[in-house]
N, C-alpha and C positions, 0 to 999 in steps of 0.2 A: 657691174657691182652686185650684179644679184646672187654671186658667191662670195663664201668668205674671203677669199681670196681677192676679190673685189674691193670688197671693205677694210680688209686690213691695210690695201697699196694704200688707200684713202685714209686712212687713219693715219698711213707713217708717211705722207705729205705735210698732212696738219701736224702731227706731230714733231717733225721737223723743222717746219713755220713757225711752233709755236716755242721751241727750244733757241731756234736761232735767235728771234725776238728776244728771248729769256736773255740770252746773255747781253744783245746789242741794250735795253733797256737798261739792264744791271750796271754794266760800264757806264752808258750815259748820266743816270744818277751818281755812281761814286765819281765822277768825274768834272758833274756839276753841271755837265754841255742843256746848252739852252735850246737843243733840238736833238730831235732824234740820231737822223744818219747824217753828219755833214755836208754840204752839197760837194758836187763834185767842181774842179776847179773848169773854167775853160776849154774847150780841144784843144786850144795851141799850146795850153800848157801843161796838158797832160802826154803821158807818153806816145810814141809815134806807134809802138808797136801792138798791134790789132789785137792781141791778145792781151796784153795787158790793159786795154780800156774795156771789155766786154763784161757787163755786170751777170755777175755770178749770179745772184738774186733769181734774176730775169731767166737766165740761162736754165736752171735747177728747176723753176717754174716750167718751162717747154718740154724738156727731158720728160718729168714726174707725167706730165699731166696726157702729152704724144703716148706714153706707156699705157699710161688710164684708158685713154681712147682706143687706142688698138686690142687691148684685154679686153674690153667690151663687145668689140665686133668680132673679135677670132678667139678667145675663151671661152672654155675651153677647145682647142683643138681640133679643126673639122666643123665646127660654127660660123655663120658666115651673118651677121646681124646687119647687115647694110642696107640690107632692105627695107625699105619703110611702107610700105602699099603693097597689100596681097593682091596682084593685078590677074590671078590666073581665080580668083573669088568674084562674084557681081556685084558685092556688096562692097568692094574696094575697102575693107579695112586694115586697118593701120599694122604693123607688126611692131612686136618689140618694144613696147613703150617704156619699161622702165630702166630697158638698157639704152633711148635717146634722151631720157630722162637724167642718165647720167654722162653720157656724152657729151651735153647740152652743159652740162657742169661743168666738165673737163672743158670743153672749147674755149669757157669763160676766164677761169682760170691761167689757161695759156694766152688767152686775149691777155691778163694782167702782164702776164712774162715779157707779150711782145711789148710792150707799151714802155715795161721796163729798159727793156733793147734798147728802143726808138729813142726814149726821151735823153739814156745815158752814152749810145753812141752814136746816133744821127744827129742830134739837132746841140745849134751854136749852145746851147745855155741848158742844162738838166731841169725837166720839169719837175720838180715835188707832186705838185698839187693834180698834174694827169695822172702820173702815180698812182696817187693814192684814190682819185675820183676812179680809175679802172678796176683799181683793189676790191672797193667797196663795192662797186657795181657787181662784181664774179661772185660775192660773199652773200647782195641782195638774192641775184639769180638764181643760190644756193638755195637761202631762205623759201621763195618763188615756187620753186621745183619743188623742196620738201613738203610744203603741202598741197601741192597737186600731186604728190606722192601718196597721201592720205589715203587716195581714194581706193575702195574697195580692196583694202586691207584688212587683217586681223584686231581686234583689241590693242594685242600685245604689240605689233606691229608698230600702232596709231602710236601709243602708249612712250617706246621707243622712241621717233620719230619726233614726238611732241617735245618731249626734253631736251633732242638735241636740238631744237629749235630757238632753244632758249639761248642758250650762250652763241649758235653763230648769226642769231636778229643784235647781240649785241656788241659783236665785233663789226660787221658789216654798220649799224651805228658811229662806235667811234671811228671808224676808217673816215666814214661819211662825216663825221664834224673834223676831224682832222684835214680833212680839207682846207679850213679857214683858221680852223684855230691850231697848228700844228706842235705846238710847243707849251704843250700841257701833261707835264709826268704822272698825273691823275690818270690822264684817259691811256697814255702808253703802258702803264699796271694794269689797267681794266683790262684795252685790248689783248696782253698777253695772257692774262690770267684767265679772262675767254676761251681764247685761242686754244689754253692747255685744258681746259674742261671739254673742249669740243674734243681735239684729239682723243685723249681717254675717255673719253664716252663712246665714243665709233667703235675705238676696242671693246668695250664691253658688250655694247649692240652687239658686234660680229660676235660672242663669244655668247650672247642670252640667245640672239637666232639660230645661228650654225654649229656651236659646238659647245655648248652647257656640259661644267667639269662633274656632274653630277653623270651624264648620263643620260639623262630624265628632261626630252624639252620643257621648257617653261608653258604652263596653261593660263590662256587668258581668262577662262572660267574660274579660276582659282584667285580669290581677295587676296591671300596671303601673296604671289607669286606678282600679282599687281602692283602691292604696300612696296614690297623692297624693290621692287624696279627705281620710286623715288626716293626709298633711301637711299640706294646705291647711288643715285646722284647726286646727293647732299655731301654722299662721301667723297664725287668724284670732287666735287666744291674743294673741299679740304685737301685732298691731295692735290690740285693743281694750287693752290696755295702754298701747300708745303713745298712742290718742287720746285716754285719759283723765289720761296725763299733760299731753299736749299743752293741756288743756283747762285742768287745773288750776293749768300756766303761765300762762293768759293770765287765768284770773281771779285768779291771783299778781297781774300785771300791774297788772291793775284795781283790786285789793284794794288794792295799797300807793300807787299814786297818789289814788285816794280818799282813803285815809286823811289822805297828805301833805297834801293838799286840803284836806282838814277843818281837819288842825291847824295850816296858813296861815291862813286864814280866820276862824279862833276867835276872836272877841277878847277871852275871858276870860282866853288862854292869856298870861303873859306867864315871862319866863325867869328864874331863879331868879339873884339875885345871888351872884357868887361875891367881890367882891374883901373881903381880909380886914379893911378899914377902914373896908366901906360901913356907913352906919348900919341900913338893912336886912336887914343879916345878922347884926348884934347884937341886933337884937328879934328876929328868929326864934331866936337863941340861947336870949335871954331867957324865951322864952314855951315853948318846949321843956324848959328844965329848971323851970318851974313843973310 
């Protein structure tokens, strides 16, 4: 991840995660559901056919993050980072630390994928709660990492670094109380809204370190260049707000013409007689006051 290229695959993970949530969140509330994702039914009574029980979730986890790790060891091309111990040195140090620094990420990460696997196609009964304690653990690790990242960095680097700190210590939080208390629409807004500030902020990391539209890197000797680092993520605030309203506009959208949809369609539905002479409304009278 020590190129932009790096960053960005890392950006459109979260960023991914944290649209997916967006919508899964959105529906749950217009829909009222007293938990997040429903559990899944039984093995015996879900389909026989192996691909139709394998959770996607999980799956898109292993993919993204197997991708992360191996960009790290062989990016670019003719790079070989596997190496951890400079053993032909006497002094035996370490190689490569901030590319096992993100390895170390990645593996956690895919730990959460497997665990997804495990719990929704090995074992009699779906666990939620390993879920989500794996979640939170890969997101703490992050945390972990980031600031043992710190070390012998830039200003501007730190500076970075410290911000995105903030929103994913607060996602890795609510994962970690959603453990017990899982059916709280408060903390599923927080965590998403997290989620969407982390993702856009990676982007923009990748784009103040490696590729500033100016031209001109950013200087950490310069106050000014410093000031709007936290503006820009006050801003990022706002905008991951906005797109998660934006979002849950448009599954509003879809929500309420579905519905409408359905209840055209129905044809159990029919409408309640009102006139007060029809015979229909006399038997329902009738049967009511029995």
């Amino acid at each position: 991840m020590g190129t932009i290229e790096g960053h960005l695959l890392a950006a459109a993970f979260f960023l991914f995660y944290a649209l997916y949530y967006s919508v899964l969140v959105s529906l749950a509330l217009l829909r009222g559901q007293r938990v997040l994702k429903p559990p899944l039914p039984p093995r015996e009574k879900q389909g026989h056919r192996l691909w139709q029980r394998v959770p996607l979730e999980g799956m898109v986890k292993v993919v993204i993050t197997l991708t992360g790790i191996l960009t790290e060891f062989f990016y670019p091309p003719g790079i070989n980072r596997m190496k951890m111990v400079d053993w032909e040195d006497p002094q035996r140090p370490f190689m490569f630390t901030d590319a096992w620094h993100h390895i170390t990420m990645y593996l956690f990460f895919m730990l959460s994928g497997v665990v997804d696997i495990v719990s929704q196609l090995c074992l009699a009964q779906q666990s939620r709660k390993l879920e989500r304690a794996a979640e939170a653990m890969a997101f703490y690790v992050l945390v972990l990492l980031m600031i043992a990242h710190l070390e012998n960095k830039s200003t501007l680097e730190i500076r970075v670094h410290v911000l995105f700190l903030v929103p994913t210590f607060l996602v890795a939080l609510v994962l970690n109380i959603e453990v017990w208390v899982p059916d709280q629409p408060p903390l599923w807004v927080l965590k998403t809204w997290m989620g969407m500030v982390l993702s856009t902020w990676m982007l923009q990391l990748s784009v103040v370190m490696y590729s500033p539209p100016s031209g001109q890197p950013w200087k950490a000797d310069n106050p000014k260049d410093m000031t709007f680092l936290s503006i820009f993520f006050c801003w990022h605030l706002g905008l991951g707000a906005a797109l998660l309203a934006a979002i849950y506009g448009l599954c509003s959208l879809w929500h309420h013409h579905c519905s409408s949809r359905t209840a055209t369609l129905d044809p159990s539905y029919q409408p309640c007689p009102t006139e007060s002479n029809g015979g229909e409304l006399d038997k329902l009278r009738a049967e009511a006051m029995l």
